[in-house]
C-alpha angles and dihedrals in degrees: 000000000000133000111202136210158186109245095351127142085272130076122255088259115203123233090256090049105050083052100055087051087052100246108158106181114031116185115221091174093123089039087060106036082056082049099055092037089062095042092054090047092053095051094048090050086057098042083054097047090044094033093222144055116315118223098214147060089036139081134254126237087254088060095048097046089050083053090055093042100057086055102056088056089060 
């Protein structure tokens, strides 16, 4: 097992090699969570500069309720 981040003691693996080195289950929580903070501090920068709701680099309700959907058939 290997939990993987950004700027961590260990090096950013790639997917080849965690699997050469036998790692079965790698964890990418932290990668995501630095993901979806600079993707909310982007959108906010451009909701301030356009003063409004920007249409893009975010998801509809329909995405999100596909998402939610797909879930709930887990």
């Amino acid at each position: 097992m290997v939990n993987q981040l950004h700027g961590g003691k260990s090096p950013n693996w790639s997917f080849g090699e965690l699997e050469d080195a036998g790692a079965s289950i790698v964890i990418y929580s932290t990668p995501c969570l630095y993901a979806a903070q600079h993707g909310i501090e982007k959108y906010l920068s451009e909701m301030i500069e356009t003063k409004g709701l920007p249409q893009e680099g975010t998801a509809s309700m329909e995405d999100c309720a596909q998402v939610l959907e797909r879930k709930s058939n887990c």
